[in-house]
C-alpha positions in Angstrom: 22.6 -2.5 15.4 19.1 -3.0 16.9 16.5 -3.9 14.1 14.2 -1.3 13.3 10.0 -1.4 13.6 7.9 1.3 12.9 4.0 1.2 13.9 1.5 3.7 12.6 -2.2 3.5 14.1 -4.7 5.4 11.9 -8.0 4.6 14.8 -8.6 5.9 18.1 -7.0 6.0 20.8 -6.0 2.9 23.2 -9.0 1.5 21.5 -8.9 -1.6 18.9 -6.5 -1.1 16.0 -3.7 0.5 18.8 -4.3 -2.3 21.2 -3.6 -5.1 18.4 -1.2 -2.6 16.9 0.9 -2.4 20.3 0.6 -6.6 20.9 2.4 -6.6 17.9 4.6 -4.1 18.3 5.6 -5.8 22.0 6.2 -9.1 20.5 8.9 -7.0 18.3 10.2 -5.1 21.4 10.8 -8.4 23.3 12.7 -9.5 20.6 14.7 -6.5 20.4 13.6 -4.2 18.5 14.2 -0.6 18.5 10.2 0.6 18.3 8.7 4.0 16.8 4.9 4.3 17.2 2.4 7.4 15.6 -1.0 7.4 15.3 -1.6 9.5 12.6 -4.7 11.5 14.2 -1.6 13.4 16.3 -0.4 14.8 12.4 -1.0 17.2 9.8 -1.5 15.7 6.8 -2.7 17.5 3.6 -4.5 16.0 0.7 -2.4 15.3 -2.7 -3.0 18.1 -4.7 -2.7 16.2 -8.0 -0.3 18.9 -9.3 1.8 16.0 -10.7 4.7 17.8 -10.2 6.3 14.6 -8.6 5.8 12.4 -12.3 6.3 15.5 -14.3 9.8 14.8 -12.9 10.4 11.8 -12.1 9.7 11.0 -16.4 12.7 13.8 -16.7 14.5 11.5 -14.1 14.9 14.7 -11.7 13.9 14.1 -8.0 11.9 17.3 -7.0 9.9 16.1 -4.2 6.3 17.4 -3.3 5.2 20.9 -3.4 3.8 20.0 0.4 6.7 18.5 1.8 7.1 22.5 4.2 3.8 22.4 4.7 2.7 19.4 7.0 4.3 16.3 8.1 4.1 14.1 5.5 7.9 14.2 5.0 8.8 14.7 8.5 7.0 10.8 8.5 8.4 9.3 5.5 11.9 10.3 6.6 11.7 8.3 9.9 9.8 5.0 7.9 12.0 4.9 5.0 14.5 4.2 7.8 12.9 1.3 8.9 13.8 -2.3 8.7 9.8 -3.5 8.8 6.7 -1.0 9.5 3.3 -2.6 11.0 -0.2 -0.3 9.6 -3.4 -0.8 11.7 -6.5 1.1 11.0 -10.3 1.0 11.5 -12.5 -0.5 8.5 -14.6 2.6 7.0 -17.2 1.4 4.3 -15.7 -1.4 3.1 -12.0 0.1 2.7 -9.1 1.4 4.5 -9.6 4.5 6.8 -9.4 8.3 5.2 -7.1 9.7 7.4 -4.9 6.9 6.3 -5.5 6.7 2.7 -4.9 10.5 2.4 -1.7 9.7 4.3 -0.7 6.9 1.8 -2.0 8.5 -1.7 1.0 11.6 -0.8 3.5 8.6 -1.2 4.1 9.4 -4.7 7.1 11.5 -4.6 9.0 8.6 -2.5 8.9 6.2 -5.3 11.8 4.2 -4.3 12.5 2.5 -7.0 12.7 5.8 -9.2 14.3 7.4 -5.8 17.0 4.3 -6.0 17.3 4.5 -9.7 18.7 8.1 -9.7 21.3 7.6 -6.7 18.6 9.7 -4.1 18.6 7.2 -2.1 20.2 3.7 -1.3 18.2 0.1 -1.6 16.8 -0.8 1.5 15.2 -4.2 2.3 11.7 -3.4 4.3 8.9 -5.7 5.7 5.1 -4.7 5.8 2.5 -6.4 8.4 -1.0 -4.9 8.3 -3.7 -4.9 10.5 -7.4 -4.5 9.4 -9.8 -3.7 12.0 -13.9 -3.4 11.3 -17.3 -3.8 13.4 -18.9 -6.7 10.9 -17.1 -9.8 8.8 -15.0 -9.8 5.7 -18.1 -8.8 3.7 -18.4 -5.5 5.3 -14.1 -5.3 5.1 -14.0 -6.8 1.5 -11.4 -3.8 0.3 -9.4 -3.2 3.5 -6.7 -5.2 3.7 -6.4 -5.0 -0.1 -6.8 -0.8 -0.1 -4.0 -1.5 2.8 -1.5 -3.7 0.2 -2.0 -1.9 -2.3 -0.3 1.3 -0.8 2.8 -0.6 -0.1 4.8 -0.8 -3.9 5.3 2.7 -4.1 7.6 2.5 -0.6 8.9 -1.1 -1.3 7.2 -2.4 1.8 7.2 -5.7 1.2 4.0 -7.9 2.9 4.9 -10.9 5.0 1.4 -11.1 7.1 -1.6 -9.5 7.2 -4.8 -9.7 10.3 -8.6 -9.0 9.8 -10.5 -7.9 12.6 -13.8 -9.0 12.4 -16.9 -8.1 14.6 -15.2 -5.9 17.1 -17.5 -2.7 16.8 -17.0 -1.5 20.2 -14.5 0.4 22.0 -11.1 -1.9 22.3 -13.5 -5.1 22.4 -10.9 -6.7 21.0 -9.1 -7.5 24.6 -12.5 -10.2 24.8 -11.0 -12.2 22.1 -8.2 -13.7 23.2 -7.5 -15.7 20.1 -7.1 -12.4 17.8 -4.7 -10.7 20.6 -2.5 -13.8 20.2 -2.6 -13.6 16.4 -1.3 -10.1 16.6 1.2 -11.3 18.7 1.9 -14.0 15.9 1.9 -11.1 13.6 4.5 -9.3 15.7 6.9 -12.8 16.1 6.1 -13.0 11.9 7.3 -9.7 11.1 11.0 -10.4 13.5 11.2 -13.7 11.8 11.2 -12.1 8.1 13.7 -9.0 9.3 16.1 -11.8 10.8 15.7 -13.7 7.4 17.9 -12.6 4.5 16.4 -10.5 2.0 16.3 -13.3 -1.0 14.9 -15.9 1.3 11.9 -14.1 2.4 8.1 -15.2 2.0 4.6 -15.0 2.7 4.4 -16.4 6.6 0.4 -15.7 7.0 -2.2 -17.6 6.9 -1.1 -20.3 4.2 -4.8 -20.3 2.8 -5.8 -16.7 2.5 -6.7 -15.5 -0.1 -7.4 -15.4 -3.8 -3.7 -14.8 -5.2 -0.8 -16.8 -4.6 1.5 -14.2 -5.3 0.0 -12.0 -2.6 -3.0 -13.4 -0.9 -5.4 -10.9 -1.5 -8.9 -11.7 -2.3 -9.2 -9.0 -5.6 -9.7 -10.6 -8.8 -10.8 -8.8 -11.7 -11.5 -9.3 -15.6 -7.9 -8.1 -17.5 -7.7 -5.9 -20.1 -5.1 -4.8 -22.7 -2.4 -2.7 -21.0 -0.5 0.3 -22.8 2.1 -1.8 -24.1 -0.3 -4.6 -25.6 0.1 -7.2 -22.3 -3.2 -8.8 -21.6 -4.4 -11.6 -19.2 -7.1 -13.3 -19.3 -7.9 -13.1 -15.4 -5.6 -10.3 -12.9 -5.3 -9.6 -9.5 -6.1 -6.6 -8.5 -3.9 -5.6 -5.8 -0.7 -6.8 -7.4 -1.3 -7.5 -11.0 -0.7 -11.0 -11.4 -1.9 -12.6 -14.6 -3.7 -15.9 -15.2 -6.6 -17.5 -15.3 -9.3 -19.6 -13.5 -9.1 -23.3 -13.0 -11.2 -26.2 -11.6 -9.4 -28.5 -9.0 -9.9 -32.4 -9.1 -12.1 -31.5 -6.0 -14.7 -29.3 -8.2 -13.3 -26.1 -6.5 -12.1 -22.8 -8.1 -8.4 -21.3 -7.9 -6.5 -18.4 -9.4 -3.4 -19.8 -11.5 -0.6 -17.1 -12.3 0.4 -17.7 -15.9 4.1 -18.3 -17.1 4.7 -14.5 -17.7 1.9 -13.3 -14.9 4.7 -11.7 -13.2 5.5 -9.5 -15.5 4.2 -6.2 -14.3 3.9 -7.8 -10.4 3.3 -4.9 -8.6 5.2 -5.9 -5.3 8.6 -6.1 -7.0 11.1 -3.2 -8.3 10.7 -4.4 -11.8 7.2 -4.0 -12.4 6.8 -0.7 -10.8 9.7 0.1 -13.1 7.5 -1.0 -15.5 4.9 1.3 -14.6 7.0 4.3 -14.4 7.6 3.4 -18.1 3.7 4.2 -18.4 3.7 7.0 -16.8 6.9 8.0 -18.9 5.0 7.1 -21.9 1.4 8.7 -21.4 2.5 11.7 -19.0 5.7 12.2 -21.3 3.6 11.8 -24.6 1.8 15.0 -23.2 3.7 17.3 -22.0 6.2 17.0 -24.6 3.8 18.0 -27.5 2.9 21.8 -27.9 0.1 21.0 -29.6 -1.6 18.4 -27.3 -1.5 21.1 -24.7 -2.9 24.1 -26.9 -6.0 21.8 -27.7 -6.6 21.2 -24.1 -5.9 24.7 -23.1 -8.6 26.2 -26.3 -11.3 23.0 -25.2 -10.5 23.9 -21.5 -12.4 27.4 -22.0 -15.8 25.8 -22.1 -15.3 24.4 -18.5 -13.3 26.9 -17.2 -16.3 29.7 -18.2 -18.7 27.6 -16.8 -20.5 28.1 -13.6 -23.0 26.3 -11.3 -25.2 27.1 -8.3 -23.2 26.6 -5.5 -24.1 25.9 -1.4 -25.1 29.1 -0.4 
């Protein structure tokens, strides 16, 4: 059976994140691949509602879905990528992060949580590849949260990320067929993501650049202060994208680099077990809630004061 590779293109049309999108994609197809290619501009795609009627379920370990799935194509989407042995994202750089279109797209993920979707017998385990494609006008400075807004939607599907590309400094209308260096490193990217489906699950790794980025767990260039989490687990230094814990050190050469503690792994993001750990979370806060009578009576008696209260609107 033919390996499966899903792109989705979040730009314009035939213009740059398609074009490095569909070098990829090729490099798959020559090695035979069975290709599927949206861009999500041709879709209907409604915002989350925040309803949290997918968690309100999930923490009663009942699968019910989203309450848009009949109304756009969300699901119509997610049942053809779930399918898929490795999916390749590329979309336009907008302020710093990840396109709209795409990241309302992404945030509707929610109700596909595999690992609570495996957990529960909806669904079987399926090992799945991610390459992502950045594309912006100026340098990493101006694309700082792109590839990282990118990674960071991939847990909740179980995507995991073998390479990732920045564009830089193709503002212009598919300028990126003058760089011949970036098409080839698509292609790389396309050759990458073949190499991990073709590898077994257990064996696979980070084939991208060896030197980017900030984490070594996975490569992005987020680091933030840590704080105390719900159950008590703190770090002294965390990644932002996946949540690796550790701390700064100085290397013999007077440089800076992010070392992942003994037990920084513990709520790692990009595996099954620390988004199970996270649905513990939600299990705990969400749960704590909606299972107390009183909890919701004070809300619903403080609620009146903003519920009654009314501003000038656009006329």
């Amino acid at each position: 059976m033919a390996v499966k590779v899903m792109g989705v293109a979040a730009g314009r049309k035939n213009s740059n994140s398609e074009i490095l999108l569909k070098e990829a994609l090729i490099a798959c197809e020559e090695a035979g691949a069975e290709v599927t290619m949206i861009n999500l501009r041709d879709f209907n795609i409604m915002d989350c509602t925040g309803c949290t009627a997918c968690t309100i379920g999930m923490s009663q370990g009942k699968n019910v879905g989203c309450v848009l799935d009949k109304k756009d194509d969300k699901k119509k989407i997610m049942d053809v990528m779930l399918n898929q042995d490795a999916v390749i994202i590329s979309v336009p750089t907008y302020d710093l992060m990840p396109s709209g279109n795409y990241l309302t797209f992404a945030q509707r993920s929610l109700s596909y949580e595999t690992a609570f979707l495996e957990t529960i017998g909806a669904i079987e385990h399926r090992d799945r590849v991610a390459g992502l494609i950045a594309v912006g006008g100026s340098t990493r400075s101006w694309q700082s949260m792109a590839l990282e807004g990118l990674q960071a939607t991939m847990f909740t599907t179980d995507m995991k990320v073998v390479d990732m590309l920045l564009a830089t400094r193709v503002p212009g209308n598919a300028q990126c067929l003058l760089d011949e260096e970036l098409i080839a490193r698509a292609k790389k990217l396309g050759e990458n993501i073949m190499k991990s489906v073709n590898t077994p699950a257990e064996e696979r790794g980070w084939l991208g650049d060896e030197d980017m980025g900030w984490c070594p767990n996975c490569h992005s260039n987020a680091l933030v202060l840590g704080e105390e989490q719900w159950d008590g687990l703190h770090y002294p230094i965390e990644c932002q994208v996946c949540g690796a814990g550790g701390n700064l050190e100085k290397t013999p050469d007077g440089k800076w680099k992010f070392v992942i503690q003994e037990d920084g792994l513990l709520k790692d993001r990009t595996t099954l077990a620390g988004r199970a750990r996270h649905l513990e979370e939600i299990g705990h806060t969400q749960g704590g809630f909606y299972e107390n009578p009183e909890n919701r009576e004070i809300v619903k008696n403080k609620l009146i004061r903003y519920t009654s209260k009314q501003f000038k609107g656009l006329d």
